[in-house]
C-alpha positions in Angstrom: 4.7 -29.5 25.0 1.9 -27.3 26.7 1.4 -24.2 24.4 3.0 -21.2 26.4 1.0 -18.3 27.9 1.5 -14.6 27.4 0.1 -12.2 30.3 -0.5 -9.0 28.9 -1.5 -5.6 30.2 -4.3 -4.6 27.6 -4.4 -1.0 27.5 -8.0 0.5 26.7 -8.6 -3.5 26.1 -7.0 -2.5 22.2 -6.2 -6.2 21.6 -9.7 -7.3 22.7 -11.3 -4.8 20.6 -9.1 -6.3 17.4 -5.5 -4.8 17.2 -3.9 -7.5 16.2 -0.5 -6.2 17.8 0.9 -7.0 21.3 3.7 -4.5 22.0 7.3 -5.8 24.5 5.7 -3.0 26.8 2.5 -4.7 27.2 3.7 -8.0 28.2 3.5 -8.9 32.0 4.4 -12.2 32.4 5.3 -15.3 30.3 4.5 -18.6 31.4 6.0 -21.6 29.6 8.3 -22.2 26.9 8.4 -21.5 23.6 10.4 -21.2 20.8 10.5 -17.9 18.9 7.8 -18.4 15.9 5.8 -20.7 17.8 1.8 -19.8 18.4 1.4 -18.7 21.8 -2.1 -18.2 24.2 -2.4 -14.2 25.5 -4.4 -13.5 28.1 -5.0 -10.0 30.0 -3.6 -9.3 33.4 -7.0 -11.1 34.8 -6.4 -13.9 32.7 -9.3 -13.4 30.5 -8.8 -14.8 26.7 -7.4 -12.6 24.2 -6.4 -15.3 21.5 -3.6 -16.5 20.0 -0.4 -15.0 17.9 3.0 -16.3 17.4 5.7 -14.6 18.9 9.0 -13.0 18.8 11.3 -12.2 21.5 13.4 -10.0 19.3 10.9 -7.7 18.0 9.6 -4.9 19.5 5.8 -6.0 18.3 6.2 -9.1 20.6 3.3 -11.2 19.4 1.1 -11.0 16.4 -2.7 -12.3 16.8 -4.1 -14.5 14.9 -7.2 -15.5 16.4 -9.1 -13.9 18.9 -10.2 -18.1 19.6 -8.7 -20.0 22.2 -10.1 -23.6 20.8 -8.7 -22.9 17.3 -6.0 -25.2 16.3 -3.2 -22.8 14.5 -2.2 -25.5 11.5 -1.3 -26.0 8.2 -5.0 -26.1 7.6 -6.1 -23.1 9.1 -3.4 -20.8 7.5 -4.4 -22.6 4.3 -8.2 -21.2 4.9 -7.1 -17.8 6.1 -4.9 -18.0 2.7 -8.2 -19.4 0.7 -10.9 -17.0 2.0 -8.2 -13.9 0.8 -8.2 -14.9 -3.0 -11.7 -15.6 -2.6 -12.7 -12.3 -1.2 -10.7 -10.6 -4.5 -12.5 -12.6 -6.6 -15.7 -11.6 -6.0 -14.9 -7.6 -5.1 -12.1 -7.0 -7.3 -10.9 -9.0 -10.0 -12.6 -9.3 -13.2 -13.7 -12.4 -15.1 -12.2 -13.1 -18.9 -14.3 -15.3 -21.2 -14.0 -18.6 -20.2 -14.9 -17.3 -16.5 -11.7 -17.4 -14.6 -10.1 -14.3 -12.3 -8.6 -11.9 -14.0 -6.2 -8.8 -13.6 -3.8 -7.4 -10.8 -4.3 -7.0 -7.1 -3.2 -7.5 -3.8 -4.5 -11.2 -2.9 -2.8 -11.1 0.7 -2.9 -7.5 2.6 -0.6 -9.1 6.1 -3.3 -7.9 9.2 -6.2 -7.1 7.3 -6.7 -10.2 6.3 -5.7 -11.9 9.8 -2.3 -13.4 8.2 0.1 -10.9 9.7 3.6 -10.6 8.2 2.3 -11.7 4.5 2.1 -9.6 1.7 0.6 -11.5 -1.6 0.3 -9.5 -5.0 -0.8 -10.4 -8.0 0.1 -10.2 -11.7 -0.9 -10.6 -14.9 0.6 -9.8 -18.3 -1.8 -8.2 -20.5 -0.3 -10.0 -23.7 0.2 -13.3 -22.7 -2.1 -13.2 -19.7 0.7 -15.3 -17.7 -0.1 -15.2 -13.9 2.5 -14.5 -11.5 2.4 -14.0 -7.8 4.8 -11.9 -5.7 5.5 -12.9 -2.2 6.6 -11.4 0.7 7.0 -13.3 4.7 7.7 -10.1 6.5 8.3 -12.1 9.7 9.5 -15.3 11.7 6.0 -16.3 12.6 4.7 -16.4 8.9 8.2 -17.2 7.6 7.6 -20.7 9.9 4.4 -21.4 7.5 6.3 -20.3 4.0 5.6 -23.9 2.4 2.0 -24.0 3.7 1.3 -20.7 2.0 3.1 -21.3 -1.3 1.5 -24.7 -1.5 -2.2 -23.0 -0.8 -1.5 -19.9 -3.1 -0.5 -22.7 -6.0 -3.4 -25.0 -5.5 -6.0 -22.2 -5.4 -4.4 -19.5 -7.9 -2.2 -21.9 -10.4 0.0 -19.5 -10.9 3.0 -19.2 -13.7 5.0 -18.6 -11.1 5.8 -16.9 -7.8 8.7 -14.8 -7.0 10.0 -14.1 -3.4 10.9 -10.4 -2.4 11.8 -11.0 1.0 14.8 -8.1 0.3 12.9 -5.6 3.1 14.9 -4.2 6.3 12.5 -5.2 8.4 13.4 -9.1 8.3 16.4 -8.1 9.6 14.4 -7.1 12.8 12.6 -10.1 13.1 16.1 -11.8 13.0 15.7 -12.9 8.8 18.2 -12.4 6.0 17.1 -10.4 3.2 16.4 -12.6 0.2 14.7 -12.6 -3.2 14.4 -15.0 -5.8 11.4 -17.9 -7.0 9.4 -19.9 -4.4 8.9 -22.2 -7.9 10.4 -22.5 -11.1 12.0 -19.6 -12.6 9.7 -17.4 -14.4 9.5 -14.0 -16.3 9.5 -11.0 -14.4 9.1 -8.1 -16.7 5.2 -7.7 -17.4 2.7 -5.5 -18.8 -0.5 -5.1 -16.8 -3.1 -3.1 -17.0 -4.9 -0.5 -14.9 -8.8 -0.5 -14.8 -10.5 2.1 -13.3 -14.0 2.3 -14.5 -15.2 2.3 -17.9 -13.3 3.3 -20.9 -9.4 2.1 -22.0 -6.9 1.1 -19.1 -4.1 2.7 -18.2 -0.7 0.1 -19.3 1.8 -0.3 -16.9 5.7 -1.3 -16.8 6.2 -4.2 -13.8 9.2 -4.9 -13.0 8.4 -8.0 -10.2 11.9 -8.8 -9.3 13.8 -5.5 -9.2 10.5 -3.0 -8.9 10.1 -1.3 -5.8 8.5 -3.6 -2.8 6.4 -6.3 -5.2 7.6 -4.9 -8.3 4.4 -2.2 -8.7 1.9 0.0 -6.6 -1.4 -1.6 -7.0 -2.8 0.5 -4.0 -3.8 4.1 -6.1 -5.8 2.3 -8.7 -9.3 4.3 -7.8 -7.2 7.5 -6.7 -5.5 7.3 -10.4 -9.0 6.8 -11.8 -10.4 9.9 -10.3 -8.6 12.3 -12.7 -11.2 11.4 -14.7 -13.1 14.1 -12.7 -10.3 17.1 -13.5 -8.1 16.3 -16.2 -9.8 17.2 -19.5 -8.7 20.5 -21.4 -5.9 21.1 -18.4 -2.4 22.1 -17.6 -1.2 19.2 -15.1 1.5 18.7 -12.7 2.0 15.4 -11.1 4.8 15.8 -8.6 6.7 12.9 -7.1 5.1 10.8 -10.4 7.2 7.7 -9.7 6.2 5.2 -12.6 3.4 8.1 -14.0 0.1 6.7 -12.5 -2.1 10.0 -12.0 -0.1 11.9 -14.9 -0.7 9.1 -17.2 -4.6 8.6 -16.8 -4.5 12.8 -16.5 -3.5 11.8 -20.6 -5.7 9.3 -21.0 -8.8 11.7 -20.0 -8.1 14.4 -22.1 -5.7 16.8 -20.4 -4.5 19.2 -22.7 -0.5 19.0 -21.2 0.9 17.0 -17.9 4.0 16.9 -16.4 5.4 14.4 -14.3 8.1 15.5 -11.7 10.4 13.0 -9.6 13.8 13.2 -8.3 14.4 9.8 -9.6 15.7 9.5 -12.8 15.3 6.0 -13.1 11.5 6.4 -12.0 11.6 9.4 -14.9 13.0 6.8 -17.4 10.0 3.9 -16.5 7.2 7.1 -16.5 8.5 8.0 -19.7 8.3 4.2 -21.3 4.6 3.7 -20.0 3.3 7.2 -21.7 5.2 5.7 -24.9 3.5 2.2 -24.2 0.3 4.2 -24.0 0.9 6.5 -27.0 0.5 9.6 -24.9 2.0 12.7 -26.5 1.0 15.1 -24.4 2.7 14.0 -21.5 6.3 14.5 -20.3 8.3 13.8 -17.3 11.7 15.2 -16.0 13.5 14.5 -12.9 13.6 17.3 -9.8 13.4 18.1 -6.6 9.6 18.8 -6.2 9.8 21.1 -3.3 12.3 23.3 -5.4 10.2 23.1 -8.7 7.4 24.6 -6.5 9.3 27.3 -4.6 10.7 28.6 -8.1 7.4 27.9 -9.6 5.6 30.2 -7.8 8.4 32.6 -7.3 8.0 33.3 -11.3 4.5 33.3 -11.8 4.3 29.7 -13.3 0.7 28.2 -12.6 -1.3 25.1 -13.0 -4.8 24.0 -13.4 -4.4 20.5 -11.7 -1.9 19.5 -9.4 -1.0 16.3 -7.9 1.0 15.8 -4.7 1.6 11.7 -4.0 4.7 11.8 -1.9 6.7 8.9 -0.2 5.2 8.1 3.1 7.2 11.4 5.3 6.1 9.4 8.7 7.5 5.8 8.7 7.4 5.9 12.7 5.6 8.1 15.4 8.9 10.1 16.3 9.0 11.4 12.9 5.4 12.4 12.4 6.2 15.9 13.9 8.6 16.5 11.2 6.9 14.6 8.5 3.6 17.1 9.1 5.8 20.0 8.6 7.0 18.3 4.9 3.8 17.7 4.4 2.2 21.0 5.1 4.9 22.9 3.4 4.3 20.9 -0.1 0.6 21.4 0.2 1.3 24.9 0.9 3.4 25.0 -2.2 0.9 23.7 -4.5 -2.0 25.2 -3.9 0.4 28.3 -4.8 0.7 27.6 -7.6 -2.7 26.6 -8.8 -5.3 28.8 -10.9 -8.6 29.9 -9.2 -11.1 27.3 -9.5 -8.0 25.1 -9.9 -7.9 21.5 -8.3 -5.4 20.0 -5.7 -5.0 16.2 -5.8 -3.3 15.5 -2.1 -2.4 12.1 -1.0 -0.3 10.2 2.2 0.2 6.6 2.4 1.5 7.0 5.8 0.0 5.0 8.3 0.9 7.7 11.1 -0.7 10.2 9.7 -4.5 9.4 10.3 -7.1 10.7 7.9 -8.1 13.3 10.8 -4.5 15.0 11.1 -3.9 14.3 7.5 -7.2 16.8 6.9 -6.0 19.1 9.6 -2.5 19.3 8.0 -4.3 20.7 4.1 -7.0 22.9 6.1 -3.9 24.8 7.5 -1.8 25.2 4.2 -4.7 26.9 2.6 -5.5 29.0 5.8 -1.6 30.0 4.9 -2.1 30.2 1.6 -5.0 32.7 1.9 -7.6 30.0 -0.1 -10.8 28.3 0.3 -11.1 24.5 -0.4 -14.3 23.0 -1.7 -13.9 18.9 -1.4 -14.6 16.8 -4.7 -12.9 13.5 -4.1 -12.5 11.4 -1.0 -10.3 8.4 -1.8 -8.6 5.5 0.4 -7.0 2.4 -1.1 -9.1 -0.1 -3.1 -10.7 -2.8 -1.8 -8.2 -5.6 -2.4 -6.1 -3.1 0.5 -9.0 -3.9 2.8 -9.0 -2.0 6.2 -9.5 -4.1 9.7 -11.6 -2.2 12.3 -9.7 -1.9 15.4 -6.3 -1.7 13.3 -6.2 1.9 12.1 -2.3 0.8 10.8 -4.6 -0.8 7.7 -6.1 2.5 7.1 -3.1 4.0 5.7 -4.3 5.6 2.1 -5.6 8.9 1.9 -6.4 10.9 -1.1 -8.3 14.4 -1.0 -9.5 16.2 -4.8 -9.5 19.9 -3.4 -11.1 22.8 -5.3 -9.3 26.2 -4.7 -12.2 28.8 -4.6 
């Protein structure tokens, strides 16, 4: 069967300068058939080669590019290279080497469009004890669902892992016309790890992983450098890491010499886990309880309660464009919070991982809660995801980390 055409109407030629996204709105015409999954030709209204993406009538991103190459042949050998040149690229940037030479340590192997396999997330684990391997998968949609056995077979010939584990439990399959699974893509394994944090020189910071029941892959490898900046601020100060989750910046505020750090979240579960990794990591001087950050603030500051560091990393506020409006209120009003709290010549740690809020707006969003605040900010940190959470050019939705160190003057 002839491989089906997609007509599309490429605004401000986005998709020819590398968005790997074709949106239900940009399609013109299809001509052919094809089966929903199936790798499909696009070309722009003038019928001038875009690439090739598989595609999905049911979702509202209709096709996904993989290949801005007409003449390539989409097979089980050229997801296997996309899948090869991934874990090669992290072990030679990212992962270290333990004595005998092989990769070693925690990352993301497989980052979906920034690494031209759209719809796959890859992480990797090890145990710092036993130094067992495991990799946690996740086929996001139909397309890359299609190529599930290609991938596990690549990612266990290249990696030889201990074992892979499947968290396809994410509401967006459900979008993309999947069930919500989890469970092992190979033989059962152990899913409760230890791993390590590295950040520069001196002792990492261990870590709790919970791989199976953990939020999204079972750990957030994506702050690693951002964690390791506390390094800059923490020694001799009063902390406060608010929305702490498992304790990342709180617990390497401990492990560079802060004299006190708090951990807030309104999870207690997430307070429980925080709590276990400082006692993994002997830390004494480092507490968490669970609350409702913006309310901690507010009666912070209304009693004269103040801090020399504070962290903000909140959820992402802006999971779509309709609720970025909103979500740069939240935002503003917990900056504007904080830095209310902080000493003179303290230090704001401010972070998003939303994708919607670019690192322009997200800049414009701080430089306005200090103009309310009646403070001046002096910028000592500019952090973004590591990179094993590489960023595409012409995708800005892989740029979605931002982390500013902010000195209140």
């Amino acid at each position: 069967m002839a491989q089906a055409r997609i007509v599309v109407n490429d605004t401000h030629q986005r998709i020819r300068q590398g968005h790997p996204w074709v949106f239900a709105t940009q399609v013109v015409k299809e001509q052919g058939s094809y089966q929903p999954g199936d790798v499909v030709q696009v070309v722009d209204v003038r019928h001038g080669p875009l690439g090739q993406g598989y595609i999905n009538p049911a979702s509202m991103i209709r096709v996904r590019m993989l290949t801005n190459d007409m003449a390539d042949r989409v097979s089980a050998a050229f997801i296997t290279a996309r899948v090869e040149r991934a874990v090669r690229m992290r072990e030679q940037v990212w992962l270290q080497r333990d004595a005998q030479g092989r990769a070693s340590g925690s990352c993301r192997l497989i980052f979906g469009e920034a690494d031209q396999l759209p719809g796959l997330v890859v992480d990797r684990f090890q145990d710092v004890n036993t130094g067992t391997v495991v990799l946690v998968l996740q086929f996001l949609t139909l397309g890359m669902e299609r190529w599930r056995s290609v991938v596990v077979k690549a990612l266990e010939d290249l990696v030889k892992p201990d074992g892979l584990v499947l968290r396809n439990d994410v509401p967006i399959r459900e979008k993309e016309g999947l069930a919500q699974e989890k469970g092992f893509a190979s033989a059962a394994c152990n899913t409760k790890m230890i791993i390590a944090e590295r950040s520069g020189a001196g002792e990492p910071v261990l870590m709790h992983a919970d791989l199976m029941e953990g939020q999204k892959t079972g750990h957030f490898l994506d702050q690693v450098l951002n964690h390791g900046s506390m390094a800059l601020v923490s020694r001799g100060k009063r902390v406060l890491d608010c929305f702490t989750h498992t304790g990342g910046f709180a617990l390497h505020a401990a492990r560079h010499g802060a004299a006190e750090v708090l951990g807030l979240d309104i999870s207690a579960d997430a307070v429980a886990l925080a709590t276990r990794n400082a006692e993994l990591n002997g830390f004494t001087k480092v507490r968490f309880q669970a609350a409702n950050v913006f309310d901690h603030l507010t009666e912070a500051s209304r009693t004269g309660q103040q801090w020399d560091v504070i962290v903000l990393d909140p959820p992402a506020f802006a999971k779509s464009k309709g609720a970025l409006e909103n979500a740069y209120r939240g935002y503003k009003e917990i900056n504007l919070r904080a830095l209310k709290c902080l000493r003179p010549g303290g230090v704001l740690v401010t972070c998003s991982c939303s994708q919607h809020m670019v690192p322009e707006l997200f800049r414009q969003m701080v430089e306005e809660a200090a103009w309310d605040a009646g403070v001046r900010l002096r910028e000592l940190y500019n952090g973004s995801q590591p990179p094993d959470h590489p960023v595409l050019w012409g995708a800005p939705e892989t740029h979605y980390l931002k982390c500013l160190m902010l000195e209140v003057l």
